[in-house]
C-alpha positions in Angstrom: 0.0 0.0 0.0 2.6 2.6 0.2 4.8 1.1 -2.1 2.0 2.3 -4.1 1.5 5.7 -2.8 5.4 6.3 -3.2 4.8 5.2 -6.9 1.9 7.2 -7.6 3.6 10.1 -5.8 6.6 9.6 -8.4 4.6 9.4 -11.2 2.6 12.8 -10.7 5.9 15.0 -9.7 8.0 13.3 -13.1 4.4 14.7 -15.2 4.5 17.9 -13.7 7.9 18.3 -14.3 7.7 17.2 -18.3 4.4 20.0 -19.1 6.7 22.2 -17.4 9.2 21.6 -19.7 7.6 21.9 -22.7 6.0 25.1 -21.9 9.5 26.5 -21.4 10.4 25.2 -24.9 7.2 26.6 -26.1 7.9 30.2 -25.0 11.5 29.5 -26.5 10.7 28.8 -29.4 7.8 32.0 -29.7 10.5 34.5 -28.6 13.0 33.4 -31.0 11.0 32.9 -34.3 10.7 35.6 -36.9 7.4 37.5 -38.6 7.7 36.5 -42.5 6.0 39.3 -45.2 3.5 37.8 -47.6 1.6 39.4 -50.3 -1.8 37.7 -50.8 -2.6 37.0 -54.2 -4.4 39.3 -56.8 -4.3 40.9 -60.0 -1.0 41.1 -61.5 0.7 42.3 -64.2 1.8 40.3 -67.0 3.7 40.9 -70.0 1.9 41.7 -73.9 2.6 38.8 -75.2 1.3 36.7 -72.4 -2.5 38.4 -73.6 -4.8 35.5 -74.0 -6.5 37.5 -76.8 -4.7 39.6 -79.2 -6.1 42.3 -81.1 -6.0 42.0 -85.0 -2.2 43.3 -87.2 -3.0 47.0 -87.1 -4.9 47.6 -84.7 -4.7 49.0 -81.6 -2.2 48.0 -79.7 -1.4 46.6 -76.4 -0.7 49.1 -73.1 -1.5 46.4 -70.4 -2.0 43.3 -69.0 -3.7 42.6 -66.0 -4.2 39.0 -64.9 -6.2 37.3 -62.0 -5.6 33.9 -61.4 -9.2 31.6 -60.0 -9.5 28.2 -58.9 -11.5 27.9 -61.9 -10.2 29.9 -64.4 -8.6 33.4 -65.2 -9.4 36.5 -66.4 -7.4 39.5 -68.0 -8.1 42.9 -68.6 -6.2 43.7 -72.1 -5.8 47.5 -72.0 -5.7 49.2 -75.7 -4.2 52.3 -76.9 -6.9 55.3 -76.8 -7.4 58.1 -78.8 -10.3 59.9 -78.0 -11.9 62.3 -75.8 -14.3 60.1 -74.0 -13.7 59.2 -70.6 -12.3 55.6 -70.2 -9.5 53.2 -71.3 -10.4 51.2 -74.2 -9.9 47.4 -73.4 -10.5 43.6 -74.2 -11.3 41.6 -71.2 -11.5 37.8 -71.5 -13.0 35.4 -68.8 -12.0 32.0 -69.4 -14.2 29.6 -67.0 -14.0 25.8 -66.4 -10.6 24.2 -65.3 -12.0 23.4 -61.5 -8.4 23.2 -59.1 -6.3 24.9 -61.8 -5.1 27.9 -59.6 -5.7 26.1 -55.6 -6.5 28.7 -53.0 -7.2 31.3 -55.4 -11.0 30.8 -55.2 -13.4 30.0 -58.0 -15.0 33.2 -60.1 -19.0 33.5 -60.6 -20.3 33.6 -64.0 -23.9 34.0 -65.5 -24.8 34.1 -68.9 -25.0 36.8 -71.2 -29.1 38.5 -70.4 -30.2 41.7 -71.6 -30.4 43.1 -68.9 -27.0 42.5 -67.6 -25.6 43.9 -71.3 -27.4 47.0 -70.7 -25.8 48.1 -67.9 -22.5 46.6 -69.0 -23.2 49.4 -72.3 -24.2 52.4 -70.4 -20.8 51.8 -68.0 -18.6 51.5 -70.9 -18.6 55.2 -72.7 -20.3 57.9 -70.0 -21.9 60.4 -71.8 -21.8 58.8 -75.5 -25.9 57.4 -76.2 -25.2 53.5 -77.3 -27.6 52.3 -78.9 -28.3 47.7 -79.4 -27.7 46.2 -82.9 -30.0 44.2 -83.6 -28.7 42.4 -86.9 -26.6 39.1 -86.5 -23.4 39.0 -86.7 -20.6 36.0 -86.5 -16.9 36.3 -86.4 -14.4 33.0 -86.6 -15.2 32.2 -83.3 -19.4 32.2 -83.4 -21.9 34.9 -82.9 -21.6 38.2 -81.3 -23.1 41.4 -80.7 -22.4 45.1 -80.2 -23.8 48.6 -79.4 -22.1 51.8 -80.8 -22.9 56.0 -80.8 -21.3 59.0 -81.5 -20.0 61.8 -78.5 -20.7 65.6 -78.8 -17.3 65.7 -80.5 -17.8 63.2 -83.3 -15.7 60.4 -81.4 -17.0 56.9 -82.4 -17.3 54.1 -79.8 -18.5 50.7 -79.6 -18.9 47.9 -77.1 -19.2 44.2 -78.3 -19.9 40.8 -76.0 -18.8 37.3 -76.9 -19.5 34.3 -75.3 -18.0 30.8 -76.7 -19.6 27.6 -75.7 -20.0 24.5 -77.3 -23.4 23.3 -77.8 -25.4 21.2 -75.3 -25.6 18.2 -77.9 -21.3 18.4 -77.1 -21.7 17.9 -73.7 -21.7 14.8 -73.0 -19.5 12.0 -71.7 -17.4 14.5 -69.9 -16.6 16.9 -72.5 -15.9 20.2 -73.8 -17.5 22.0 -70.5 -15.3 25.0 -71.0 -16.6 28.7 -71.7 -15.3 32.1 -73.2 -16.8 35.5 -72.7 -15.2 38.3 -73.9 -16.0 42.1 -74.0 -14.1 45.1 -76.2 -15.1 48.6 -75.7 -13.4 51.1 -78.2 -13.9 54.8 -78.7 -11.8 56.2 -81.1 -11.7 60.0 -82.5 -11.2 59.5 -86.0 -12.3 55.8 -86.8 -15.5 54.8 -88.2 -17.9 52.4 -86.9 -17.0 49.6 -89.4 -13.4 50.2 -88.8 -13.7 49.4 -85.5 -15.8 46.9 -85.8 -13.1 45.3 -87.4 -11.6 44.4 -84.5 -14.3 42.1 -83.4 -13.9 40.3 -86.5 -10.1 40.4 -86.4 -8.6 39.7 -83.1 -7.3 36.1 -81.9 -8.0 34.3 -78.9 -4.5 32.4 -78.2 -5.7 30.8 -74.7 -6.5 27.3 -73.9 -8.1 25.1 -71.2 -5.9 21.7 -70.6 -7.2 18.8 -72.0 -10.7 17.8 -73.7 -12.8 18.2 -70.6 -12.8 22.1 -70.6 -12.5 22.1 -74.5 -15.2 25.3 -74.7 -15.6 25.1 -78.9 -17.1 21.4 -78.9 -16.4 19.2 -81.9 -14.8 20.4 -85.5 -17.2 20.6 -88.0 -16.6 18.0 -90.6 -15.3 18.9 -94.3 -17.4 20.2 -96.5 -19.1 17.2 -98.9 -18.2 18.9 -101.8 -14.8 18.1 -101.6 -13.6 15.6 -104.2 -17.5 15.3 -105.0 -18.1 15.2 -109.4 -20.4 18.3 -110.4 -19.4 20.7 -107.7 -16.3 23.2 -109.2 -14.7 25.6 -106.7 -13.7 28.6 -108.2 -10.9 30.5 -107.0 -13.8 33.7 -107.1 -15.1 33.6 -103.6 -17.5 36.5 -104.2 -20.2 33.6 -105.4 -20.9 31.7 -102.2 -19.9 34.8 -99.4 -19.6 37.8 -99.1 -16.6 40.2 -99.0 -14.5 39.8 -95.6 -14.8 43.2 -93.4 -11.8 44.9 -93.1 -9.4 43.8 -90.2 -7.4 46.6 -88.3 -7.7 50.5 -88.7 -7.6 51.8 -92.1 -4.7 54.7 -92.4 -6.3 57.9 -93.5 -6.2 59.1 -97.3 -2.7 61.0 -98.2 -2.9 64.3 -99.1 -1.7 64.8 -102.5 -0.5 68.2 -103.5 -0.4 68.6 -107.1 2.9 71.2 -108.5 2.3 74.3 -109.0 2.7 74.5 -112.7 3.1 78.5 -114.6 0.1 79.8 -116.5 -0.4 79.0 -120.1 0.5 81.5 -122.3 -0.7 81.8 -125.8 2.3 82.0 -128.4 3.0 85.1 -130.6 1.9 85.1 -133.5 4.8 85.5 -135.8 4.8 88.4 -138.0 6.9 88.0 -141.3 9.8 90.1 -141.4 9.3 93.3 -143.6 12.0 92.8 -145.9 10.4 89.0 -146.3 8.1 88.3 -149.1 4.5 87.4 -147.6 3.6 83.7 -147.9 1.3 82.8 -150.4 -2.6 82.4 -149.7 -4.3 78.9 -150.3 -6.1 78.6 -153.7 -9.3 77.0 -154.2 -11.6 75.9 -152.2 -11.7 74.2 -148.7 -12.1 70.2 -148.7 -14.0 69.1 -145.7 -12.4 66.8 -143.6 -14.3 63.3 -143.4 -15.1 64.0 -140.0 -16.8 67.7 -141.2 -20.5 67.8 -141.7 -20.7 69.1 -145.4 -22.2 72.1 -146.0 -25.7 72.4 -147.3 -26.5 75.7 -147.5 -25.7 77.8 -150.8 -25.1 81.3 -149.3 -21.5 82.1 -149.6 -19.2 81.5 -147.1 -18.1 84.8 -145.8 -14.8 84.0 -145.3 -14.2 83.1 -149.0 -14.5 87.0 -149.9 -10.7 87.6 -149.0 -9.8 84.3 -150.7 -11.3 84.8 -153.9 -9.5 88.4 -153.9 -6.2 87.5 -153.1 -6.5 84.9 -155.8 -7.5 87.2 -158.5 -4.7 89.9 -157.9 -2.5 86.6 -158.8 -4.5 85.7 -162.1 -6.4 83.2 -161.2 -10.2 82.1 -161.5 -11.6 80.4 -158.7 -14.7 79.1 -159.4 -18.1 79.8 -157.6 -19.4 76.7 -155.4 -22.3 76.0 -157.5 -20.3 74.9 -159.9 -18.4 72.2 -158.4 -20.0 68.8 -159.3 -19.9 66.3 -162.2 -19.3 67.2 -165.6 -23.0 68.5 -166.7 -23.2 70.7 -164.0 -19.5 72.6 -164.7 -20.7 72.3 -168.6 -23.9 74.9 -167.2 -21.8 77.3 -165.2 -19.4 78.0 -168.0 -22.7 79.0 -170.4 
């Protein structure tokens, strides 16, 4: 019985003794660690050519990148070179969703669909002051349908905002496949560009993003070839204009040159030359005028006035010029001499 006391008594002091312990070693160790600096993550900003969507060869080019990284995706906010007087930055944000654990501890991004409702305040945000008014014909680029609103400022600065979304069809779908989507959104306002110039763009630029593997694959299946390929009765002509339409034209369009024409002296009429008055005067033509085949002949019989001088300058020289009526066939020169 007190053998067992003793080793009871033992057995409490040595556990008393090892919390202490640790508790010393605890306070140790929180005096002598050091506070680390970290910077949580957020946008950032990444180099041109890291865009995931470029705009089109000649148009406007690239001031920006700013990227944020989701557990489901990314986005970017493309900033473009401006040149107009309406508040804002022109820019091409992309949005690419799917890609679930891509970017862990990032947190995943809400997306809806493109609604009216949700584009109309999206428009009236993108170019204060400018009235934007809906288009309401369809329009498709390479990547699939789109649509736009545009107006004109006070000043006469055009700007347009256009909304993409790229998704495969719900027939794609299926077993585990191509659940990826796009959305995209370009506002430009430019002060000396035209409405179809910068539309353009839209038609023009060039998504160069991915999604890893088929699962996230956001454009669904390739269309097959067409079936007249290789296919007797059905030419292809090297004339595209038969079968669709003229392509729109990609990139800004550089202005007209000025051409300035030389200035060139005023025409002056040459002087007459007068004969010299020790020179003998050049004859005068004798006889009368042959019409040129081109000349409507003359059907009236009243003398020519200026014939007058002619006929006098030919008789002071001796010779006879006969009167117009009597130039013909033979039976009519055989009357005038009667």
């Amino acid at each position: 019985m007190d053998i067992w006391k003793d080793d009871y008594g033992g057995s409490r002091m040595r556990l008393g003794k090892t919390i202490s312990l640790l508790a010393v070693a605890g306070l140790m160790a929180g005096c002598t660690s050091t506070g680390g600096v970290r910077q949580p993550s957020g946008p950032e900003t990444v180099a041109p050519e890291k865009a995931l969507v470029l705009p089109p060869p000649g148009g406007p080019s690239i001031v920006n990148v700013v990227e944020r990284k989701r557990g489901n995706g990314v986005e970017q906010t493309i900033s473009l070179f401006t040149s107009s007087s309406v508040p804002g930055q022109n820019f091409l944000k992309a949005e690419f969703f799917g890609a679930s654990g891509a970017n862990p501890g990032m947190g995943n991004a809400s997306f809806s669909m493109i609604n009216e409702s949700g584009i109309a305040r999206e428009v009236a945000r993108s170019a204060p002051g400018v009235p934007m008014a809906t288009s309401a014909t369809f329009l498709q680029n390479a990547y699939g349908p789109f649509g736009y609103a545009s107006g004109r400022s006070r000043v006469g600065d055009t700007c347009i905002y256009a909304w993409q979304q790229i998704r495969s069809s719900a027939a794609a779908n299926t077993q585990a496949r191509n659940f990826g989507m796009i959305q995209l959104r370009l506002r430009l306002c430019d002060a000396r560009a035209t409405e179809r110039q910068l539309l353009g763009i839209v038609y023009g630029y060039t998504i160069t993003g991915t999604f890893d593997g088929p699962t996230w694959n956001p454009y669904g299946n390739p269309p097959p070839a067409s079936a007249a390929l290789g296919r007797t009765g059905e030419p292809i002509y090297p004339d595209e204009s038969g079968y669709r339409a003229s392509p729109m034209p990609i990139g800004y369009e550089p202005a007209p040159a000025v051409v300035r024409l030389p200035r060139t002296a005023p025409v002056r009429s040459a002087p007459s030359q007068q004969p010299a008055q020790d020179a003998a005067p050049l004859p005068t033509p004798i006889g009368p005028r042959v019409p040129l085949p081109s000349e409507a002949p003359q059907t009236s019989a009243a003398p020519d006035p200026a014939a007058a001088p002619l006929e006098q300058s030919a008789r002071a020289i001796g010779v006879t010029v006969p009167s117009p009526d009597c130039i013909g066939d033979a039976a009519m020169r055989a009357v005038c001499r009667r």
